[in-house]
C-alpha positions as CSV (number, residue, x, y, z in Angstrom):
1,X,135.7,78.2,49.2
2,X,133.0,78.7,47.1
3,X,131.1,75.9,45.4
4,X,130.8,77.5,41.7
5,X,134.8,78.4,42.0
6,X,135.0,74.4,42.2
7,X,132.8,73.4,39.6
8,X,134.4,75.7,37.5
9,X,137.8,73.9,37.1
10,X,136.3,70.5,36.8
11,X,135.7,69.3,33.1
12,X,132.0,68.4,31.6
13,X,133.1,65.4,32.3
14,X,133.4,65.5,36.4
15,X,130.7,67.4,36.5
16,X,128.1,65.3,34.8
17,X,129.6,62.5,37.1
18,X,129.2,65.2,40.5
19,X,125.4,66.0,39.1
20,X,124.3,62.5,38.3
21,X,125.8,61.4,41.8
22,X,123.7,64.2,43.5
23,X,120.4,62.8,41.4
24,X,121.3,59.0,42.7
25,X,121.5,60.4,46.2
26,X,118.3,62.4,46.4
27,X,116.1,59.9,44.3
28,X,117.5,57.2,47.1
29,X,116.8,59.7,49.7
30,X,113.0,60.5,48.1
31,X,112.7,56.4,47.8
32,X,113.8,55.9,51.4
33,X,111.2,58.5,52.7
34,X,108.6,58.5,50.7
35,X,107.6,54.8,49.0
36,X,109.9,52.4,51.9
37,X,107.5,53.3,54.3
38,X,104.4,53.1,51.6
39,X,105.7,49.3,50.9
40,X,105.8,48.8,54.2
41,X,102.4,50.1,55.3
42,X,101.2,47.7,52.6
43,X,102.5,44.9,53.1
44,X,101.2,45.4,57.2
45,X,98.4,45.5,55.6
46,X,97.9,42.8,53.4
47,X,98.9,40.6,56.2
48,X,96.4,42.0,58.1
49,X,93.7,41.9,55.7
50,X,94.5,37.9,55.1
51,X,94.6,37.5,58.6
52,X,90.9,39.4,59.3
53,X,89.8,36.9,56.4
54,X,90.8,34.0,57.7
55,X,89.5,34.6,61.0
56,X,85.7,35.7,59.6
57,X,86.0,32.6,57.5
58,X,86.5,30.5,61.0
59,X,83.8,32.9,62.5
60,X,82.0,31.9,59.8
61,X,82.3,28.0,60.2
62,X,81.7,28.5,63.6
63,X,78.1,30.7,62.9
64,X,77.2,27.8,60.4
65,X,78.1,25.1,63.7
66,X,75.9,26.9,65.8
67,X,73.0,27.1,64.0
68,X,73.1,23.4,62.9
69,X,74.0,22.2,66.8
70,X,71.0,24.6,67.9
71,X,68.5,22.8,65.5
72,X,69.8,19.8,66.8
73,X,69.2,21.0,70.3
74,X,65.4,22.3,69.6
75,X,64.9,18.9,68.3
76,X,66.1,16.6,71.0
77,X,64.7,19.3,73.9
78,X,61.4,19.7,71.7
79,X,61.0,15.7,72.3
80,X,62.8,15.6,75.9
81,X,59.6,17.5,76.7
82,X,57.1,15.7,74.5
83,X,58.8,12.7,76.5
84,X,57.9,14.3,79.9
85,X,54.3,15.6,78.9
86,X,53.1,11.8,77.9
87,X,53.8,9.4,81.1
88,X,55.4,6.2,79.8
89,X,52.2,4.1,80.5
90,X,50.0,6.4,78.7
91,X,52.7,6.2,75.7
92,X,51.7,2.2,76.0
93,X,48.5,2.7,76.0
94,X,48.3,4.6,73.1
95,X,50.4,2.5,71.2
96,X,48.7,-0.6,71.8
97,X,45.3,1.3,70.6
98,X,46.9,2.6,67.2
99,X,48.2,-1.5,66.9
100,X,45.2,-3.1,67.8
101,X,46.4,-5.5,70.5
102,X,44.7,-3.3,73.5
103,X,42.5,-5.6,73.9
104,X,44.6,-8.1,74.4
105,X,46.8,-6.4,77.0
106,X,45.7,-8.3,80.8
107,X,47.7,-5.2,82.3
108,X,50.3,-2.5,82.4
109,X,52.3,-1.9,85.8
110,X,54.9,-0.2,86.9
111,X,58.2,-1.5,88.1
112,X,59.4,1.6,90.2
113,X,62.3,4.1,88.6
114,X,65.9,3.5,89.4
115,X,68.0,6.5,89.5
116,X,72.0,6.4,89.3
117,X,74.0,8.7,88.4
118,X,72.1,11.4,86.7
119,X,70.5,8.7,84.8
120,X,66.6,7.6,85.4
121,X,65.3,4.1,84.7
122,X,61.9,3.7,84.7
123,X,60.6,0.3,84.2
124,X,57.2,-1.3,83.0
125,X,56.0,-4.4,82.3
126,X,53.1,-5.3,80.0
127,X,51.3,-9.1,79.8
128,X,49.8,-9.1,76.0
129,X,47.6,-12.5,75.6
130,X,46.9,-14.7,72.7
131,X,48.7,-12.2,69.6
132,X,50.2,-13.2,66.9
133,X,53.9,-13.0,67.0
134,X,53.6,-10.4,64.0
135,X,51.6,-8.1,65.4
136,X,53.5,-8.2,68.8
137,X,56.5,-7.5,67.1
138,X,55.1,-4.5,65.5
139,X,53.8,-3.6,68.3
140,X,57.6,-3.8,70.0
141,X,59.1,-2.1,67.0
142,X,56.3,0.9,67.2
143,X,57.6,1.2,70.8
144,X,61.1,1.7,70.3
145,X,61.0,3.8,67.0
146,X,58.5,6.3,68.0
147,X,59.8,7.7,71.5
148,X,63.5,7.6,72.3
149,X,65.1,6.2,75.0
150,X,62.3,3.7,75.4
151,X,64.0,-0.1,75.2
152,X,62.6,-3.3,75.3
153,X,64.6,-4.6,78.6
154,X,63.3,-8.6,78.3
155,X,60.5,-10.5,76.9
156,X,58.9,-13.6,78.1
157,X,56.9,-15.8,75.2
158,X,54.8,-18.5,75.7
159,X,52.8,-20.6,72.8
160,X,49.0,-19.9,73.1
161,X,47.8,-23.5,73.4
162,X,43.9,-22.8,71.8
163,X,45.1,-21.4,68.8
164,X,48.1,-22.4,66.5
165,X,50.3,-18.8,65.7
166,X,49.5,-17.0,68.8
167,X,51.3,-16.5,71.8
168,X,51.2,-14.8,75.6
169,X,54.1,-12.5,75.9
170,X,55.6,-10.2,78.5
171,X,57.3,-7.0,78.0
172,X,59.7,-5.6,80.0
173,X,60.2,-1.9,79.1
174,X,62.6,0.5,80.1
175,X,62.1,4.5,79.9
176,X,65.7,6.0,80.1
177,X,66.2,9.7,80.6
178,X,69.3,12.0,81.6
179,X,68.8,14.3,84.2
């Protein structure tokens, strides 16, 4: 049987019908082949490309992190080791100077260092006589706000008799530091 002996005794009709049928099935054919796999290569791809975004973005945020917890860290290591270059009684010393009561100081000692637990507590105390109560508490504000992880552990006041306004203190202060 011969194909042109068969389309020979259909009508126009039929064969319009057998031709158009043959076009549907090879443009399916060329679609399935050719752009299927195209869409699909695409669409891999976009989901790809939104997921490499979206993780630079969090690389990104984490970068950004870093750097702002590294400045942080320079900081607070840049004054651990101011801390452990100035000895806490020269820190008093120099303190009392700049506020104008070291005169007044009858002395500075030492109350040992406790350690526990990683953490170090050393402890001074400081007799200050006949101040006035403003400067002395300038003086104990100056010593808290300018070196961290000093504290004022107890203070001890007693009126100066001679003169109304002033008064004998002592300072109990507390050098903490993590080890």
């Amino acid at each position: 049987m011969d194909i042109r002996n068969l389309l020979k005794n259909l009508s126009n009709r039929e064969k319009i019908l057998i031709y158009g049928a043959f076009l549907i099935i090879v443009l399916f054919l060329i679609y399935q082949i050719v752009f299927v796999p195209l869409l699909n290569s695409r669409r891999d791809f976009e989901s790809e490309r939104s997921l490499l975004e979206s993780r630079f973005y969090e690389l990104k945020s984490i970068a950004e992190r870093y750097e702002s917890d590294q400045e942080t860290y320079n900081k607070l290591k840049k004054m651990l080791d101011s801390k452990k270059a100035l000895s806490v009684l020269t820190y008093l010393e120099n303190i009392s100077e700049w506020t104008g009561i070291r005169d007044n100081i009858e002395y500075i000692k030492p109350r040992g260092i406790e350690t526990k637990e990683g953490i170090s507590k050393d402890m001074v105390e400081i007799k200050i006589n006949a101040r006035p109560v403003q400067n002395l508490t300038h003086f104990l504000y100056q010593i808290e706000k300018n070196r961290s992880g000093l504290i004022v552990s107890y203070l001890r006041l007693k009126p100066f008799f001679k003169e109304k306004g002033k008064a004998d203190v002592i300072v109990g202060i507390t050098d903490v530091t993590i080890e």
